[in-house]
PDB file of N, H, CA, C and O in Angstrom:
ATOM      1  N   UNK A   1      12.758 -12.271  30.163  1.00  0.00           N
ATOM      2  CA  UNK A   1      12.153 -10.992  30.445  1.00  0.00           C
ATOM      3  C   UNK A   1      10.912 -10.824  29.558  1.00  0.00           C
ATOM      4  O   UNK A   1      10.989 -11.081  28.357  1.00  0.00           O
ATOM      5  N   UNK A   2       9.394 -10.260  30.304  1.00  0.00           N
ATOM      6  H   UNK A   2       9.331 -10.051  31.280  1.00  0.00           H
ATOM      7  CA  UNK A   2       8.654 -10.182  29.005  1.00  0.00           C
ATOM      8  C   UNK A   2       8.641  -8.968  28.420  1.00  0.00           C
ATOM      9  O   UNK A   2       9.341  -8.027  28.793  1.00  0.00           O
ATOM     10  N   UNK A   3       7.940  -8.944  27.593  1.00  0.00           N
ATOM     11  H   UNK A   3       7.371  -9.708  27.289  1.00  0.00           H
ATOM     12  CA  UNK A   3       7.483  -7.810  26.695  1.00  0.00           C
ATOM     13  C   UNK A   3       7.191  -6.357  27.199  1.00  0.00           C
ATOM     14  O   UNK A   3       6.367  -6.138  28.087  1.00  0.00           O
ATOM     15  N   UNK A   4       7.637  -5.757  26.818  1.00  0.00           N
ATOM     16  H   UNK A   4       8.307  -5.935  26.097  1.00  0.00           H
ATOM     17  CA  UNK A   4       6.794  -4.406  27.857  1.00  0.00           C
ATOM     18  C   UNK A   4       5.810  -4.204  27.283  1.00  0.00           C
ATOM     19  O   UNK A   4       5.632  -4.148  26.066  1.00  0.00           O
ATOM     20  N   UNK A   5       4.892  -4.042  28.350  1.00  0.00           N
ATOM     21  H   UNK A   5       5.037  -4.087  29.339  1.00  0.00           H
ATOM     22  CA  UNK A   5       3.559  -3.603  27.588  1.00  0.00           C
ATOM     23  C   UNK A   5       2.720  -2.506  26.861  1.00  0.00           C
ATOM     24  O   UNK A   5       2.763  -1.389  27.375  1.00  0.00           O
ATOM     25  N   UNK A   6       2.144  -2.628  26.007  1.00  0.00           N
ATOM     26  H   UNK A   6       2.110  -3.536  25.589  1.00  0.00           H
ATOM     27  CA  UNK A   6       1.395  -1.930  24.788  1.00  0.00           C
ATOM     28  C   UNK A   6       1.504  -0.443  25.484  1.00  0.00           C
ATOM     29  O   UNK A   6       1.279  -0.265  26.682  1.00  0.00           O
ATOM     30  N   UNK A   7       1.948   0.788  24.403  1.00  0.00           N
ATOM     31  H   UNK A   7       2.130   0.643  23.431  1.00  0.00           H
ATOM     32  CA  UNK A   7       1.990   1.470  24.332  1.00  0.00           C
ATOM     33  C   UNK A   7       0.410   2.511  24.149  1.00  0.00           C
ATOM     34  O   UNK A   7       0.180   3.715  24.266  1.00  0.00           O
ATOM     35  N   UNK A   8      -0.118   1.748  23.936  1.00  0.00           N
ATOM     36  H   UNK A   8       0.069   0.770  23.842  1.00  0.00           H
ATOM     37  CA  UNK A   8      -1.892   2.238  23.836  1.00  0.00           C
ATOM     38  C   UNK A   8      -2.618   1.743  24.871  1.00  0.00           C
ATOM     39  O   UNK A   8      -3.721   1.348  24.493  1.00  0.00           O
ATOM     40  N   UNK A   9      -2.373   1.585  26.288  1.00  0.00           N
ATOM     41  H   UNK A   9      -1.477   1.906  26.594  1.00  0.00           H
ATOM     42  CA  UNK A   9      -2.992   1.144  26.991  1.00  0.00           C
ATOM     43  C   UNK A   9      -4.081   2.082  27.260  1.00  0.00           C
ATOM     44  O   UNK A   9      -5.187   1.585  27.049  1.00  0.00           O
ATOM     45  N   UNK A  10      -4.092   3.504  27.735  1.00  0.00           N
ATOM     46  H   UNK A  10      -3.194   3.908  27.907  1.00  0.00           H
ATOM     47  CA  UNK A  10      -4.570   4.431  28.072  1.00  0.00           C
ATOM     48  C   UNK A  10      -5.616   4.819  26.633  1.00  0.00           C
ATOM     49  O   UNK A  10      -6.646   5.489  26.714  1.00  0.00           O
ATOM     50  N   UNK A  11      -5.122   4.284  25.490  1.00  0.00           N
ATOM     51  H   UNK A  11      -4.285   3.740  25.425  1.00  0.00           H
ATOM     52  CA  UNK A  11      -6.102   5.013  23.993  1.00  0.00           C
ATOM     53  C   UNK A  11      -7.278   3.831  23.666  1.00  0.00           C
ATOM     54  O   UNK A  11      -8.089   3.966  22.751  1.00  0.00           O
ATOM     55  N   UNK A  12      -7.236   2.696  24.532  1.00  0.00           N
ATOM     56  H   UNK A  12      -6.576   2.587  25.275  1.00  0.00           H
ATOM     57  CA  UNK A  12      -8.590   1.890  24.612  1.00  0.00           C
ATOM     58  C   UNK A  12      -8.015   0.075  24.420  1.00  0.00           C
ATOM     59  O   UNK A  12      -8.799  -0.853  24.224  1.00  0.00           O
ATOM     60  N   UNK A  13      -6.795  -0.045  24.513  1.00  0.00           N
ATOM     61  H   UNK A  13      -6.158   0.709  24.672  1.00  0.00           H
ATOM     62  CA  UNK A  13      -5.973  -1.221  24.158  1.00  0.00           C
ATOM     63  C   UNK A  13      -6.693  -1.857  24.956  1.00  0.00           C
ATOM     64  O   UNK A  13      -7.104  -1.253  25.947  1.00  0.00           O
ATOM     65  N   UNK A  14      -7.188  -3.786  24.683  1.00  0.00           N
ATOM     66  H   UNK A  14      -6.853  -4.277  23.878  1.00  0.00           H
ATOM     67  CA  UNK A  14      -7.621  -4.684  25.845  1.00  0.00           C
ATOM     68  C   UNK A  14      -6.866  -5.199  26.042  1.00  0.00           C
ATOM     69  O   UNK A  14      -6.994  -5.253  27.265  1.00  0.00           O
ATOM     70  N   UNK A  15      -5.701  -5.926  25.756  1.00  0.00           N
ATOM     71  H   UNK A  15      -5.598  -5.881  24.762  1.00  0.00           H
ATOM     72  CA  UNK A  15      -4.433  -6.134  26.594  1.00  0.00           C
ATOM     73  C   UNK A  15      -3.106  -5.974  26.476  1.00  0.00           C
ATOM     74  O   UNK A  15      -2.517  -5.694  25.432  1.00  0.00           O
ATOM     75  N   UNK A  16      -2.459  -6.211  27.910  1.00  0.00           N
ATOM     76  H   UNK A  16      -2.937  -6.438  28.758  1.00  0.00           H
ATOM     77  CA  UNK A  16      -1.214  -5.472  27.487  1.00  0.00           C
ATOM     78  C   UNK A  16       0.062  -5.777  26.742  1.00  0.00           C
ATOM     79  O   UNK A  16       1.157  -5.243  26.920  1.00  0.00           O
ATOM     80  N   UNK A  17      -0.319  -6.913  25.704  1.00  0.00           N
ATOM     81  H   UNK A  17      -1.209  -7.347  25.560  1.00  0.00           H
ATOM     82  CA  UNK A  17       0.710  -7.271  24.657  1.00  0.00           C
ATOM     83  C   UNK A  17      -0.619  -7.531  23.458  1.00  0.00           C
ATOM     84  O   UNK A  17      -1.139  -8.647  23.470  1.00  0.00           O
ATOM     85  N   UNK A  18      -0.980  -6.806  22.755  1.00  0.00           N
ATOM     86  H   UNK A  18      -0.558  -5.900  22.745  1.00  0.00           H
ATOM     87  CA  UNK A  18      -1.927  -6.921  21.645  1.00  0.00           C
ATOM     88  C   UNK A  18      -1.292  -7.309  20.626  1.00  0.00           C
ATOM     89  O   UNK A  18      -0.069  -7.301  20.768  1.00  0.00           O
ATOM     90  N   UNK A  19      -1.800  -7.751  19.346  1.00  0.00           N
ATOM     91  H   UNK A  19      -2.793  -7.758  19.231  1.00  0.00           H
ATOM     92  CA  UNK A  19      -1.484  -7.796  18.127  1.00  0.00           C
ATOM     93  C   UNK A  19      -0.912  -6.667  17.289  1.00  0.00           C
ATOM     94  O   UNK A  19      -0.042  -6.824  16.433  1.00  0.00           O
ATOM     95  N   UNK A  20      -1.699  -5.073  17.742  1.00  0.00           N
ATOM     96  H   UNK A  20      -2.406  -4.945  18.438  1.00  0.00           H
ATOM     97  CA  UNK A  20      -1.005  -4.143  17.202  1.00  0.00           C
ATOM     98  C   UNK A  20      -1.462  -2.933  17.862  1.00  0.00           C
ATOM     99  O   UNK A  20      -2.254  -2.907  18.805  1.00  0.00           O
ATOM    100  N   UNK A  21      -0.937  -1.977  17.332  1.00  0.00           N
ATOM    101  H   UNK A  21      -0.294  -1.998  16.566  1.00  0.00           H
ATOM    102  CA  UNK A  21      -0.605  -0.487  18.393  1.00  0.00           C
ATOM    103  C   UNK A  21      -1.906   0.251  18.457  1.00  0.00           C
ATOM    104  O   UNK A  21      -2.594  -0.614  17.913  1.00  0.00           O
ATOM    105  N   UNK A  22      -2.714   1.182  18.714  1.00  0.00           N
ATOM    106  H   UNK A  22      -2.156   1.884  19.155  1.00  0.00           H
ATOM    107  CA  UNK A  22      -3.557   1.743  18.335  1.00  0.00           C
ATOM    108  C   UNK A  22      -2.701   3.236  18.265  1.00  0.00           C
ATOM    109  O   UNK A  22      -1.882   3.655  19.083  1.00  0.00           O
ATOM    110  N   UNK A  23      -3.049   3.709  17.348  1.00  0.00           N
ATOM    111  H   UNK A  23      -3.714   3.369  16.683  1.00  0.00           H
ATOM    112  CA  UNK A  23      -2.138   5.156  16.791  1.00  0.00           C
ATOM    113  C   UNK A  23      -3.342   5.813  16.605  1.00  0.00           C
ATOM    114  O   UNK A  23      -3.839   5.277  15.614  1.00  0.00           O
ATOM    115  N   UNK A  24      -4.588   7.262  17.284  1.00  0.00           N
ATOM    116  H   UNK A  24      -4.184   7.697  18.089  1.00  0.00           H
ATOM    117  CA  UNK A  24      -4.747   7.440  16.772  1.00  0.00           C
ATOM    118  C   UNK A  24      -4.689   9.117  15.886  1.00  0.00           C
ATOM    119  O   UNK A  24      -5.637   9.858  15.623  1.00  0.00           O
ATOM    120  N   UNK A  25      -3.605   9.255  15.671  1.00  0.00           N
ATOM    121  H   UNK A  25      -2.836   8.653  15.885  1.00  0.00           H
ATOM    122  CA  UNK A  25      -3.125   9.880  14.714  1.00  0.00           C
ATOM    123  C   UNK A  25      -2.837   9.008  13.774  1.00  0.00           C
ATOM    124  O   UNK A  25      -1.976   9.526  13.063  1.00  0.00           O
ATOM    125  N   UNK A  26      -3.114   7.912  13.380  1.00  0.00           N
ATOM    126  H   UNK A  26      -3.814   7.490  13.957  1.00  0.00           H
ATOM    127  CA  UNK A  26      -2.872   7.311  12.244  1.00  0.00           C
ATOM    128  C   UNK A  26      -4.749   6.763  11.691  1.00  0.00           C
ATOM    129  O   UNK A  26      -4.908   5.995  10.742  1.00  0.00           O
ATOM    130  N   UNK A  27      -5.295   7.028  12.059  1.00  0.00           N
ATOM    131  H   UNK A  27      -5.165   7.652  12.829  1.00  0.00           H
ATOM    132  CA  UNK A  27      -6.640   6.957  11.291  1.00  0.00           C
ATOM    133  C   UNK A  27      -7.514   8.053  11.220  1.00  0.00           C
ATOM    134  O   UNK A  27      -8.072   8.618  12.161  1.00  0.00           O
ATOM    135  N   UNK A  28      -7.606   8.386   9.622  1.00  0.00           N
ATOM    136  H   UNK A  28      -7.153   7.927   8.858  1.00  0.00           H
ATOM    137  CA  UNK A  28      -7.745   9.804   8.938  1.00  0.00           C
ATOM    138  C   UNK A  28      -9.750   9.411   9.455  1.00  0.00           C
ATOM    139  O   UNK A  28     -10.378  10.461   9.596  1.00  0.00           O
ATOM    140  N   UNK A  29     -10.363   8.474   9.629  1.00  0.00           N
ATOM    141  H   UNK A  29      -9.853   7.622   9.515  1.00  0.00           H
ATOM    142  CA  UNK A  29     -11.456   8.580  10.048  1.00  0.00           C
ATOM    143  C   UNK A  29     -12.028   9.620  11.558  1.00  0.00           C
ATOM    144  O   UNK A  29     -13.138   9.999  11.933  1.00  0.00           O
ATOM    145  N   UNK A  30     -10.512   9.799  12.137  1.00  0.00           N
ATOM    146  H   UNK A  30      -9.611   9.490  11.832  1.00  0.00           H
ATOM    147  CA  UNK A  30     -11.318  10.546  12.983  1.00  0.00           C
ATOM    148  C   UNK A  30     -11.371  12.240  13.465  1.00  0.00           C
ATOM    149  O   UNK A  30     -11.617  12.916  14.464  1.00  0.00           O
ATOM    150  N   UNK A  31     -10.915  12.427  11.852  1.00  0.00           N
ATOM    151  H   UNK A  31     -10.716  11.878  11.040  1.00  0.00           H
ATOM    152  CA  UNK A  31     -10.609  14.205  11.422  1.00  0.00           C
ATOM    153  C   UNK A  31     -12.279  14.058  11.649  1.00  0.00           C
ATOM    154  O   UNK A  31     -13.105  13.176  11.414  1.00  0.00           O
ATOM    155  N   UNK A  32     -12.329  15.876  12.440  1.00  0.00           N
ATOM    156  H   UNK A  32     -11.659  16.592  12.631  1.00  0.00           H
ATOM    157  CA  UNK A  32     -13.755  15.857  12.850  1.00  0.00           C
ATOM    158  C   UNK A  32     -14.346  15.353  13.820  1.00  0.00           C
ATOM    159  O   UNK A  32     -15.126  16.087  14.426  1.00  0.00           O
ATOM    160  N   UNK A  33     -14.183  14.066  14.242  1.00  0.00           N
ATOM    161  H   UNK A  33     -13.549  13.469  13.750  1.00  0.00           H
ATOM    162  CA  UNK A  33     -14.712  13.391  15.275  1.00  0.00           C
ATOM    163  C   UNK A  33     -15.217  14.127  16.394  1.00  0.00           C
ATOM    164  O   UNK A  33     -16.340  13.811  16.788  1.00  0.00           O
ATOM    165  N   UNK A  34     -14.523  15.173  17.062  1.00  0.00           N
ATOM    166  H   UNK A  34     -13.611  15.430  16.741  1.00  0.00           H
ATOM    167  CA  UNK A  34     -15.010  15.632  18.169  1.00  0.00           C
ATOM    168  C   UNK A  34     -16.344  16.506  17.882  1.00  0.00           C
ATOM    169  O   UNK A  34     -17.304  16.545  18.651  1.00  0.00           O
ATOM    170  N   UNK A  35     -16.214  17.459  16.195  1.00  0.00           N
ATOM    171  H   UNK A  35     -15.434  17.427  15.570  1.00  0.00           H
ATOM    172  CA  UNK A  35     -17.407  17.950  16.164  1.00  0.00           C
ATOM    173  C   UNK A  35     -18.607  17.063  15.719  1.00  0.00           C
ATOM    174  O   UNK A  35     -19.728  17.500  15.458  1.00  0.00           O
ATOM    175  N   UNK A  36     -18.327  16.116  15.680  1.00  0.00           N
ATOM    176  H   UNK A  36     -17.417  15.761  15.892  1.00  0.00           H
ATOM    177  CA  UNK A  36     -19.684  14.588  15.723  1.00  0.00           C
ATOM    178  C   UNK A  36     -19.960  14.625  17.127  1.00  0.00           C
ATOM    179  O   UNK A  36     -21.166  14.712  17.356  1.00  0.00           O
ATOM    180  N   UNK A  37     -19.400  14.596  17.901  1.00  0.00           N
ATOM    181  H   UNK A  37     -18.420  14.525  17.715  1.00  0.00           H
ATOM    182  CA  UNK A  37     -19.728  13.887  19.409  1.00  0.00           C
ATOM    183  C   UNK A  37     -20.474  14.997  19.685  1.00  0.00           C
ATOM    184  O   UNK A  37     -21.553  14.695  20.194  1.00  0.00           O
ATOM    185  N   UNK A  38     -20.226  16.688  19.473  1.00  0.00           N
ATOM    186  H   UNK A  38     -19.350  16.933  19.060  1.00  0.00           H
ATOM    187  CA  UNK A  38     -20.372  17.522  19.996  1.00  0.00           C
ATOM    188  C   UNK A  38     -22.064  17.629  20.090  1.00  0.00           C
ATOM    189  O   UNK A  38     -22.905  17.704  20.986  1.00  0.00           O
ATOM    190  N   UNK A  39     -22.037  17.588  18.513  1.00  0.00           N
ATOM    191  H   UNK A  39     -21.353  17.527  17.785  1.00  0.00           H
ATOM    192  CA  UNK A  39     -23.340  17.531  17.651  1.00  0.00           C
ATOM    193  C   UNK A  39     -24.626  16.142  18.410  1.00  0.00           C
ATOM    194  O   UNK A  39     -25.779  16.091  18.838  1.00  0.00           O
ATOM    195  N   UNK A  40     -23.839  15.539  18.252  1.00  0.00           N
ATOM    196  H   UNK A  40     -22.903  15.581  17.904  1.00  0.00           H
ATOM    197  CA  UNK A  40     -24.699  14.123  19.035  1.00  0.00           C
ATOM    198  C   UNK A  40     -24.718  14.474  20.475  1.00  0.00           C
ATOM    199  O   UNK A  40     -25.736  14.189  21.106  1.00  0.00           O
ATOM    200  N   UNK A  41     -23.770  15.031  21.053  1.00  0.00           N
ATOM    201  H   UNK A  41     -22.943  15.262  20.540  1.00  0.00           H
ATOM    202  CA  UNK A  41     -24.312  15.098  23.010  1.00  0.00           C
ATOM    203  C   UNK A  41     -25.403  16.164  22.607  1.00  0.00           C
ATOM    204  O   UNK A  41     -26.393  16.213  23.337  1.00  0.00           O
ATOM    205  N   UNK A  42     -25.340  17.000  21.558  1.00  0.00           N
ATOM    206  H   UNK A  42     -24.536  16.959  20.965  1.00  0.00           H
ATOM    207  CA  UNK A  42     -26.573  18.101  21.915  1.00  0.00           C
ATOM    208  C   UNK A  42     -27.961  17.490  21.238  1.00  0.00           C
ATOM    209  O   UNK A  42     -29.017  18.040  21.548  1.00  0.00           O
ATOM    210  N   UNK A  43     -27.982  16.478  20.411  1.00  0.00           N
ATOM    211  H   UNK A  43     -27.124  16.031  20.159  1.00  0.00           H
ATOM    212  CA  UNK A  43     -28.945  15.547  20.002  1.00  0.00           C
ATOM    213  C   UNK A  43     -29.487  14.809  20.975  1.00  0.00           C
ATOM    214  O   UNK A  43     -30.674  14.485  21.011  1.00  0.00           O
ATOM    215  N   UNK A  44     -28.583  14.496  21.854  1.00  0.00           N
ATOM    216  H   UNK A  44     -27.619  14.760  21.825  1.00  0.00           H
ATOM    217  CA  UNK A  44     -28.959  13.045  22.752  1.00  0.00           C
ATOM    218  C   UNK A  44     -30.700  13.313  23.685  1.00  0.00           C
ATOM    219  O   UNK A  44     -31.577  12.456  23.798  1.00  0.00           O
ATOM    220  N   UNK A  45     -30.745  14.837  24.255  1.00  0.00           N
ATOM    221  H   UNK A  45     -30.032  15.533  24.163  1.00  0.00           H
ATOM    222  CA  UNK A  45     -32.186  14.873  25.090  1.00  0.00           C
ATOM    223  C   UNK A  45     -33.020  14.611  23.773  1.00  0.00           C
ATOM    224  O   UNK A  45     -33.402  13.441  23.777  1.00  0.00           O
ATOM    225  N   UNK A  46     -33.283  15.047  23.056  1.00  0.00           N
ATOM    226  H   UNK A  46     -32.972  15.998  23.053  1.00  0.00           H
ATOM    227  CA  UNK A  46     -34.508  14.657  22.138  1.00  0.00           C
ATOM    228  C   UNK A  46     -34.217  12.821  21.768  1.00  0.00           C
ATOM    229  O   UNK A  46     -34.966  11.951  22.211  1.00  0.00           O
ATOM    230  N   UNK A  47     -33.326  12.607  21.128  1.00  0.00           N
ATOM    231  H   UNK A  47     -32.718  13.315  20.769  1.00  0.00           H
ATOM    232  CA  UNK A  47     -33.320  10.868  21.265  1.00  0.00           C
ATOM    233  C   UNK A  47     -33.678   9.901  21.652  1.00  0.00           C
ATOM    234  O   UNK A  47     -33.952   8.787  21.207  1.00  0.00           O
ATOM    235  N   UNK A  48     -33.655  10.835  23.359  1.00  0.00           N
ATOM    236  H   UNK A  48     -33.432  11.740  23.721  1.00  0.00           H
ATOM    237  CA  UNK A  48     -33.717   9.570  24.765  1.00  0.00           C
ATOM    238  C   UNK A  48     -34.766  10.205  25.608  1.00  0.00           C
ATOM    239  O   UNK A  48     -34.859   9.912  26.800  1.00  0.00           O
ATOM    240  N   UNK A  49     -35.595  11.102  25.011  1.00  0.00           N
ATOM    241  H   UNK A  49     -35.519  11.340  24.042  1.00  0.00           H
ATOM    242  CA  UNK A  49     -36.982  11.464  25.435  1.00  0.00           C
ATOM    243  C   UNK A  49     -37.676  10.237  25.467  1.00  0.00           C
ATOM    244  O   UNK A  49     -37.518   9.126  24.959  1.00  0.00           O
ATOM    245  N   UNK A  50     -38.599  10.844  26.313  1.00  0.00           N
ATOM    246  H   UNK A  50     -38.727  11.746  26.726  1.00  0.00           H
ATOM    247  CA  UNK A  50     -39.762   9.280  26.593  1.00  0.00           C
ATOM    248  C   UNK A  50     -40.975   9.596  25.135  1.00  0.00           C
ATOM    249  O   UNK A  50     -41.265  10.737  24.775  1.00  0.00           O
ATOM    250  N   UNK A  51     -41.395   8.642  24.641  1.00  0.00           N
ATOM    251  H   UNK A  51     -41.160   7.715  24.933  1.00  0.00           H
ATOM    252  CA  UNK A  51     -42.306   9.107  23.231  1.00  0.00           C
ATOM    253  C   UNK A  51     -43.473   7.846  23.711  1.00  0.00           C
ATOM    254  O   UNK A  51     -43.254   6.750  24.228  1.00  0.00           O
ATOM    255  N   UNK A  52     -44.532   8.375  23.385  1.00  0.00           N
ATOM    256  H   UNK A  52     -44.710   9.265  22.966  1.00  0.00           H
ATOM    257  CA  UNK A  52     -46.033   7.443  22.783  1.00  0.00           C
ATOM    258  C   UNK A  52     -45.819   6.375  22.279  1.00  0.00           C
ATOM    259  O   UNK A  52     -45.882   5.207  22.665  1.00  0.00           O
ATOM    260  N   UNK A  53     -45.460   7.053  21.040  1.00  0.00           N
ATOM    261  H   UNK A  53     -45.409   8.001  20.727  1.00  0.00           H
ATOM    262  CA  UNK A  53     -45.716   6.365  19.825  1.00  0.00           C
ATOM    263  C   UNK A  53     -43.670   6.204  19.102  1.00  0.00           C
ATOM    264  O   UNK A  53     -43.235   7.284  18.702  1.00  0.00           O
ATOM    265  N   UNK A  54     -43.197   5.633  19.054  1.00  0.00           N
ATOM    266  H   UNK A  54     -43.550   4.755  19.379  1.00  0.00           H
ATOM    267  CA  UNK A  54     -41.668   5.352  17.936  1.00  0.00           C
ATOM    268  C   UNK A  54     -41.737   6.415  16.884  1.00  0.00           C
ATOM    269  O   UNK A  54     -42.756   6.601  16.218  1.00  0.00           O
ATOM    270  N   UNK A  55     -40.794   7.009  16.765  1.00  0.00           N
ATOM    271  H   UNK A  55     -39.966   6.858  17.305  1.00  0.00           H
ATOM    272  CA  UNK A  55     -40.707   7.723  15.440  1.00  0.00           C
ATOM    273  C   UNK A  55     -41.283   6.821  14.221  1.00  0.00           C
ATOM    274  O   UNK A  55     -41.006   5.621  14.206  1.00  0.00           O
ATOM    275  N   UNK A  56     -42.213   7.483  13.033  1.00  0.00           N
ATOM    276  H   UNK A  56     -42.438   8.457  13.046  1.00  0.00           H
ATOM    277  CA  UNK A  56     -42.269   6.605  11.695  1.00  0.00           C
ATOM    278  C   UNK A  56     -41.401   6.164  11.239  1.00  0.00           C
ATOM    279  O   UNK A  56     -41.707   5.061  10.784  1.00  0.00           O
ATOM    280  N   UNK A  57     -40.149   6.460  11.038  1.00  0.00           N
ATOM    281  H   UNK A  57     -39.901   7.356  11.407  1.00  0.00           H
ATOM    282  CA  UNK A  57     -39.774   5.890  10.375  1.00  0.00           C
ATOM    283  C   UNK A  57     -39.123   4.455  10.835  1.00  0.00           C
ATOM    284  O   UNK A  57     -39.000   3.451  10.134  1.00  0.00           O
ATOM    285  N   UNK A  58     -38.748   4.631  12.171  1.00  0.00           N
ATOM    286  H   UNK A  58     -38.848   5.447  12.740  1.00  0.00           H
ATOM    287  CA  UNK A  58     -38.477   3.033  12.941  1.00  0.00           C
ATOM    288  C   UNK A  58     -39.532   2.280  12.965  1.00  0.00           C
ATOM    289  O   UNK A  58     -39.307   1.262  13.620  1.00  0.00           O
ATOM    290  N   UNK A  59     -40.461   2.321  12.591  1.00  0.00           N
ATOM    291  H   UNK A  59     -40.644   3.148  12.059  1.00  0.00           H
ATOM    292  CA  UNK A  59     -41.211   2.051  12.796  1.00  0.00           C
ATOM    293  C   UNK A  59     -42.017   0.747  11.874  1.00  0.00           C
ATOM    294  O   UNK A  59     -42.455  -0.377  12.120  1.00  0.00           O
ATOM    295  N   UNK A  60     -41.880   1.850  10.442  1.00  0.00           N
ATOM    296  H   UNK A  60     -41.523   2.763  10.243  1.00  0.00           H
ATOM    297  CA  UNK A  60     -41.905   1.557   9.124  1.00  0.00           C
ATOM    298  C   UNK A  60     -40.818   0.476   9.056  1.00  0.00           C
ATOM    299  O   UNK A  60     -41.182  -0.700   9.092  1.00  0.00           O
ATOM    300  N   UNK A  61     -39.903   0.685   8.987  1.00  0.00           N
ATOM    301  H   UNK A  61     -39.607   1.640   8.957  1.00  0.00           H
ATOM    302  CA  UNK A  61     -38.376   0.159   8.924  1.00  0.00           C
ATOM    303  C   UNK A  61     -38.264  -1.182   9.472  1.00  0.00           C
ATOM    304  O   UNK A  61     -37.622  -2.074   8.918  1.00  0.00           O
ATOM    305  N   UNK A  62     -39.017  -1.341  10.777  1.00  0.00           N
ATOM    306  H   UNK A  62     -39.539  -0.616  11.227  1.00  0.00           H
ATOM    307  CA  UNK A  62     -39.210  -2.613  11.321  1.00  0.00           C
ATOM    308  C   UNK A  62     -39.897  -3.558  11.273  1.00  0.00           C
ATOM    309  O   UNK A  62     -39.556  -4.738  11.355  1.00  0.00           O
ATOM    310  N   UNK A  63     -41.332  -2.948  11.082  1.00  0.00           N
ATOM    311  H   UNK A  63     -41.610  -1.989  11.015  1.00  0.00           H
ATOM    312  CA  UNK A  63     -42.229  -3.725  10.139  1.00  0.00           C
ATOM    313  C   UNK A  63     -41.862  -3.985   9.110  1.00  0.00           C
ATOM    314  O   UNK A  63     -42.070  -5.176   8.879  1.00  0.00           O
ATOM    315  N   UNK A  64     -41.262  -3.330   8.082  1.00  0.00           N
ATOM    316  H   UNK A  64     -41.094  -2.362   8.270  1.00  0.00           H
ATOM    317  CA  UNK A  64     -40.756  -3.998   6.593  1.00  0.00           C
ATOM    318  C   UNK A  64     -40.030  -5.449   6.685  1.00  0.00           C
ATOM    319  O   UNK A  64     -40.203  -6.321   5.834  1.00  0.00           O
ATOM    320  N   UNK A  65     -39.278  -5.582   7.714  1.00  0.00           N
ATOM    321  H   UNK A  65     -39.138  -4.873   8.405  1.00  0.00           H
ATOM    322  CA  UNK A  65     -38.327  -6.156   8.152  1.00  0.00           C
ATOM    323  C   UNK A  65     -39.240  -7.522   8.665  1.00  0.00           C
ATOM    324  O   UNK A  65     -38.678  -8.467   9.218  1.00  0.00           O
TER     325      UNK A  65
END
């Protein structure tokens, strides 16, 4: 008989006997999380505006590079 499969399928698991569970109530990284996303979907039109010129500082940043 095999394994039944992963209990995290639906929370982003890639297959259905993984190495380990994804819990996430068990990673304190994502206290908050939703008010990040919230913050970033209302960021995203200015981001993904069409521009001239690159912001300076990507700019700078890449040339250094």
């Amino acid at each position: 008989m095999p394994p039944a499969p992963a209990t995290d399928l639906e929370t982003g698991s890639f297959t259905d006997h993984g190495p380990w569970v994804v819990d996430p109530a068990a990673m304190p990284w994502r206290k908050g999380i939703d008010d990040v996303r919230a913050r970033v979907r209302g960021e995203l039109p200015a981001l993904t505006r069409p521009r001239k010129v690159p912001p300076g500082d990507r700019v700078l940043t890449t040339a250094r590079h």
